[in-house]
C-alpha positions in Angstrom: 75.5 108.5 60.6 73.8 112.3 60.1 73.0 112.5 63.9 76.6 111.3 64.8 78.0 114.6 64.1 76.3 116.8 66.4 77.1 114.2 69.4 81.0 114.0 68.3 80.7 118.0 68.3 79.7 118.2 71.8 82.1 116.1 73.0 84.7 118.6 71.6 82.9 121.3 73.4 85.6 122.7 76.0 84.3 122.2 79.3 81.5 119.4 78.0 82.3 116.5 80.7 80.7 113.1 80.7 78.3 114.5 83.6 77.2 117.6 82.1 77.1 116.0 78.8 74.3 113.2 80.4 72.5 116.8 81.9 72.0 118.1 78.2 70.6 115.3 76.9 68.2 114.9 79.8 67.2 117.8 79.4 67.0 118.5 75.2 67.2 115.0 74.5 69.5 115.4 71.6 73.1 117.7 71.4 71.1 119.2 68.4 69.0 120.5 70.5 71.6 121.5 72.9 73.3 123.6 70.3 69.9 125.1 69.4 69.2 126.0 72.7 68.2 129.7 73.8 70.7 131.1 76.5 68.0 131.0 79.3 67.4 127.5 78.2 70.9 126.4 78.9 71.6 128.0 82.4 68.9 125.8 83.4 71.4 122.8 83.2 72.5 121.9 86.5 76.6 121.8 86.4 76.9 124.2 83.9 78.9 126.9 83.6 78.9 130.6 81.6 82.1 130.0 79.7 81.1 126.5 78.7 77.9 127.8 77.4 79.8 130.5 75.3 81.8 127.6 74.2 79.2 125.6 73.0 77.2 128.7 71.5 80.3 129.9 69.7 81.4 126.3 68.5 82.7 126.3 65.2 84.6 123.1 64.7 82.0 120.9 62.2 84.4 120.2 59.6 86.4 118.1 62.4 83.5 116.4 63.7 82.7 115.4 59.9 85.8 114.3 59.3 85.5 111.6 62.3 82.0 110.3 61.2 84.1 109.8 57.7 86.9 108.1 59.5 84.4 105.9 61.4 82.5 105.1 58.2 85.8 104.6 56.2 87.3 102.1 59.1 83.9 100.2 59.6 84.0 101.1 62.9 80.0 101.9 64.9 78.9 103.9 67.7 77.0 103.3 70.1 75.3 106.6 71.6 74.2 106.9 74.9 70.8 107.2 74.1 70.8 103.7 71.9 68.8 100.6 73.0 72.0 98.7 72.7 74.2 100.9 75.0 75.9 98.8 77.4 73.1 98.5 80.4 76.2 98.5 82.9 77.6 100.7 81.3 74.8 103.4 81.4 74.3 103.3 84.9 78.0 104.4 86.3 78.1 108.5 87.2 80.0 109.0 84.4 79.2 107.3 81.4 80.8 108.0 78.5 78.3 109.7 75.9 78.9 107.2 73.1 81.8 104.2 72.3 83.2 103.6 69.4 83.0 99.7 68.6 84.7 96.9 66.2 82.8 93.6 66.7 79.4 93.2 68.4 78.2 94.4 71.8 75.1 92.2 72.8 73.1 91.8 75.4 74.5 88.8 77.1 77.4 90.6 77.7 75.2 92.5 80.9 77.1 89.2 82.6 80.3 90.2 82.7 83.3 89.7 84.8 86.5 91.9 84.4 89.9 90.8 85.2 93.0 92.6 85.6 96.4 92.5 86.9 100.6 93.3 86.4 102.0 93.3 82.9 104.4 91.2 84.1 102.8 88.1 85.6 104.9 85.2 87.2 104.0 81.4 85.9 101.3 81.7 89.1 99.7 85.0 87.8 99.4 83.1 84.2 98.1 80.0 85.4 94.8 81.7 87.9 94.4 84.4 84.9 93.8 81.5 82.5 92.0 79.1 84.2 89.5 82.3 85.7 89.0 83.3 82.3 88.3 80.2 80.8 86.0 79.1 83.2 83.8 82.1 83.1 83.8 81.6 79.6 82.6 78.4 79.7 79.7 79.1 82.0 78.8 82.1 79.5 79.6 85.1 81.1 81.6 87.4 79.3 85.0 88.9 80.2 86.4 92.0 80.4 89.9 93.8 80.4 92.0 96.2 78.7 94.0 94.4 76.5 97.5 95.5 77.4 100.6 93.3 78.2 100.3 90.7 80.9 97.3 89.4 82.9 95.2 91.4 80.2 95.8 89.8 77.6 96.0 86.3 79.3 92.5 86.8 80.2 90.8 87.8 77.1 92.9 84.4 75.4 91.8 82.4 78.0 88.1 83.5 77.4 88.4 83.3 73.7 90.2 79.6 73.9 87.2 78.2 75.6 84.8 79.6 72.9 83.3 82.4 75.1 82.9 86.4 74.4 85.4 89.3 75.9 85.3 92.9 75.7 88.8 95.1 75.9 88.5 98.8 76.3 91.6 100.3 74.8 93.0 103.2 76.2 93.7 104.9 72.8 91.4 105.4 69.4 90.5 101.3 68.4 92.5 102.3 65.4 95.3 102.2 67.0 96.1 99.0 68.5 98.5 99.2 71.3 100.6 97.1 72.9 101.7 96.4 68.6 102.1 92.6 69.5 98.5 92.5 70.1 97.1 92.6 66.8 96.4 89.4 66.3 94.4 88.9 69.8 92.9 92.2 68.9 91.4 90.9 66.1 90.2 87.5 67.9 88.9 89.8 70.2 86.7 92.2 67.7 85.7 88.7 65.6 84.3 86.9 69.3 82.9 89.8 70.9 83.9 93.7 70.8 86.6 96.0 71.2 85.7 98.9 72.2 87.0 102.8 73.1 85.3 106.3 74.1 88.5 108.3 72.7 88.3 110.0 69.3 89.9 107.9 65.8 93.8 108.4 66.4 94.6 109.0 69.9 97.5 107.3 70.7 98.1 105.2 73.7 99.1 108.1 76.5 99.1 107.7 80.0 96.7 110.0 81.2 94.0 108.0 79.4 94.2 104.9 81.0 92.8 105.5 84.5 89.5 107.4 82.5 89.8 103.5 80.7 89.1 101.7 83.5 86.3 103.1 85.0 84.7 101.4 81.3 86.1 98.2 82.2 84.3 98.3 86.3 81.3 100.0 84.4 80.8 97.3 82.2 81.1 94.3 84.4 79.3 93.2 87.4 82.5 92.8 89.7 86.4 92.9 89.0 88.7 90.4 89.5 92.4 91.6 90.3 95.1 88.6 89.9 98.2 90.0 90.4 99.1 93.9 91.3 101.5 95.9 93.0 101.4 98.4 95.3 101.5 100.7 92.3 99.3 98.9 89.9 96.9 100.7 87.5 94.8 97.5 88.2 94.2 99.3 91.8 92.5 101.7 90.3 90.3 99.6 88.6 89.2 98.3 91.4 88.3 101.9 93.2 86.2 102.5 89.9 84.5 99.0 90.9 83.5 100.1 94.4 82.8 103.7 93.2 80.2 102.0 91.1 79.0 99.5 93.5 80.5 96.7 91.8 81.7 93.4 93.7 85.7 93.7 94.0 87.5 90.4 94.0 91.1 89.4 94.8 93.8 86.3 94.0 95.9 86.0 97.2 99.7 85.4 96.4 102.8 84.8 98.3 103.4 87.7 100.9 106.7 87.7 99.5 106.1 88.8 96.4 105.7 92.3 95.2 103.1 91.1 92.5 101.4 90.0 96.1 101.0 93.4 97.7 98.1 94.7 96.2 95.8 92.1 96.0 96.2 91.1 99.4 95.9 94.4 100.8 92.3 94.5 99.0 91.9 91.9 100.7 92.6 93.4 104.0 90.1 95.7 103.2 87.9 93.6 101.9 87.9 92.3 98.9 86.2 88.6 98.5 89.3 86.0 98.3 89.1 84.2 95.3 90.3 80.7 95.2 88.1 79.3 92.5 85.9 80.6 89.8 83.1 79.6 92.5 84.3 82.7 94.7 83.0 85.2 91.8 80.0 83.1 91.0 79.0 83.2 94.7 78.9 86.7 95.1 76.7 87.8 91.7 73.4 87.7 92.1 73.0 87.7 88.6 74.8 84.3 88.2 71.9 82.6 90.8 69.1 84.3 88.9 70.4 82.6 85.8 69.2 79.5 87.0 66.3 80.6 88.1 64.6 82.8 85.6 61.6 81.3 85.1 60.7 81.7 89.2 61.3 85.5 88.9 59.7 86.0 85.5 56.2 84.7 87.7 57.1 86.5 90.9 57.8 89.5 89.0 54.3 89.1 87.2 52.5 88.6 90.5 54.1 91.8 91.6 53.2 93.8 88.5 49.2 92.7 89.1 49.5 95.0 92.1 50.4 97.8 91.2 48.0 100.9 91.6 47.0 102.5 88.2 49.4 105.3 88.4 52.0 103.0 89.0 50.6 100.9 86.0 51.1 103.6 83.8 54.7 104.8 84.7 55.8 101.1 84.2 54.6 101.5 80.7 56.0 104.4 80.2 59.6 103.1 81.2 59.7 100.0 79.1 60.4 101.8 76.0 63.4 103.7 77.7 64.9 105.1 80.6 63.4 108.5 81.2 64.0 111.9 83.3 61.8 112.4 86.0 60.3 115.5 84.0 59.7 113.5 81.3 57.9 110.9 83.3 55.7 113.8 84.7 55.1 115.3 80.9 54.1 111.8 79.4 51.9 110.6 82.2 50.6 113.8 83.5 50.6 113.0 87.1 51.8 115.9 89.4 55.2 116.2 90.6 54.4 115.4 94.3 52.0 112.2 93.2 54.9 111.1 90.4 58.2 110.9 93.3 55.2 108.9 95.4 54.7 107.0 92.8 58.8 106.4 92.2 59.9 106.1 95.2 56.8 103.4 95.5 58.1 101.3 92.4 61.9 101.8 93.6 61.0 100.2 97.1 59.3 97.0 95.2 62.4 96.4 93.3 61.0 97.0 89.8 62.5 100.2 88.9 66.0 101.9 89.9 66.5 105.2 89.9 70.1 106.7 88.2 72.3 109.7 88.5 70.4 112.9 87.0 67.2 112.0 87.9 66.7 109.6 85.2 64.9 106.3 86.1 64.7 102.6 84.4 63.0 99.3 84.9 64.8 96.8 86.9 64.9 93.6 84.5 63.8 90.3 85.9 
């Protein structure tokens, strides 16, 4: 809990953004470090800016930040930093991820299968009937779902998830103290009992509107495609679905009667688009990860078969990255192969499909 406190400070720096803040910690590794920092040090950062490193040499607000580690001892609520083995892998690759969540329930690593759904608030019988059925049958085949928890097709899917014994994840768009829409407290926790909720704003923030788009690039980031149901031409579930493509997730639409307002958005991703989804079958089509579960034992020996082939160099930065994601500079440091030899040697691995590269120069193995 100790180390929490410098990583909730930072976040309260003025001008600290999710993109900056995954600079610093590339570059000192922890926001202890980052506050330690000599001046010269910091206007190495790339994005950074004079008044925000004022800000964060001049901070002064510890007391707050130690009053939230109490509040998320006091509440039995975790976080998940960045940095942490068990960060979302999804997650952690987006542009923007957010530094650290704070989590009631269990994230675990079968939940790198995930599917979101979204939609209107206000379904028809139609819009009720796909969300549950999607849900549930995702469920059953053990991928987890996804969604934000708010009235409507939200809700519907993480129930129809949780009635066929799977896992769901809903990313709130306020502190996971407070539980918003009210009426969900019950589902909420179901929810935190059968998988997680989860939230990157601070204990207390209530449910305002500004935070809700920010929300759903956490619900694309998360999942390996998202599935819209029902939206109009308005929906926030829209905006979901630009996250998903931002993020170069798979974007799936429900077709509904062109009649219908609830219609209009989901058919005009489909227009540009968007894979049609009939049947659960549509989304399992389309993810490669769903194929591969089948077939895991076939990649684990073509993967092997690739790794004997390697050159020793490239031997030796595939060590280095199974422990962690590193920084290119870091990779340079620990192996001591020169900076022209090392992006070779990268570039090399990142061709062959065993290691991808992600924003800030930061590089991890590409599971099997």
């Amino acid at each position: 809990m100790k180390e929490f406190k410098s990583w909730i400070a930072l976040k309260m720096v003025t001008g600290v953004g999710d993109v900056l803040f995954r600079n610093l910690i590339s570059k000192f590794q922890s926001p202890k470090s980052v506050f330690e920092a000599e001046l010269g040090e910091l206007q190495r950062v790339e994005g950074i800016g004079e008044k925000t490193i004022q800000a964060i040499r001049n901070f002064s607000e510890w007391d707050e930040a130690e009053k939230e580690v109490s509040r998320i001892e006091k509440l039995g609520f975790k976080l998940i930093l960045l940095t942490d083995s068990n960060y979302p892998k999804n997650l952690f690759t987006i542009y923007n991820p957010p530094p650290f969540i704070y989590v009631k329930g269990d994230i675990i690593k079968d939940d790198d299968i995930a599917i979101a759904i979204v939609g209107t608030r206000v379904p028809d019988r139609y819009g009720r009937f796909v969300t549950e059925e999607l849900a549930g049958e995702l469920a059953a085949r053990g991928i987890s779902v996804v969604s934000g928890m708010a009235r409507g097709i939200d809700s519907i899917a993480h129930d129809g998830a949780l009635k066929r014994g799977g896992r769901t994840i809903a990313v709130l768009g306020s502190g996971l103290d407070v539980i918003y829409p009210q009426e969900n407290k019950k589902l909420y926790e179901r929810i935190s009992n059968q998988g997680a909720v989860i939230s990157e704003l601070p204990i207390g923030t209530t449910p305002d509107s500004v935070n809700f788009p920010k929300r759903n690039r956490i619900i694309s980031g998360l999942s390996l495609g998202v599935a819209v149901v029902q939206a109009s031409d308005k929906s926030g579930s829209l905006i979901t679905a630009s996250f998903a493509l931002e993020q170069n997730r798979e974007v799936f639409a429900v077709p509904g009667n062109i009649g219908s307002r609830l219609s209009r958005g989901t058919n005009r991703l489909i227009k540009q688009g968007a894979k049609l989804v009939e049947s659960v079958d549509d989304i399992l089509s389309e993810i490669e990860a769903f194929s591969n579960l089948g077939g895991k034992r076939y990649l684990d020996e073509s993967f092997s078969s690739l790794l004997s082939e390697l050159s020793q160099d490239e031997r030796e930065v595939y060590s280095m990255l199974k422990e962690k994601p590193l920084h290119i500079d870091e990779i340079i440091k620990l192996t001591g192969i020169d900076s022209a030899r090392a992006l070779s040697v990268l570039l090399s691995l990142e061709l062959s499909g065993i290691i991808v590269q992600l924003p800030a120069k930061m590089f991890q193995l590409k599971r099997p």
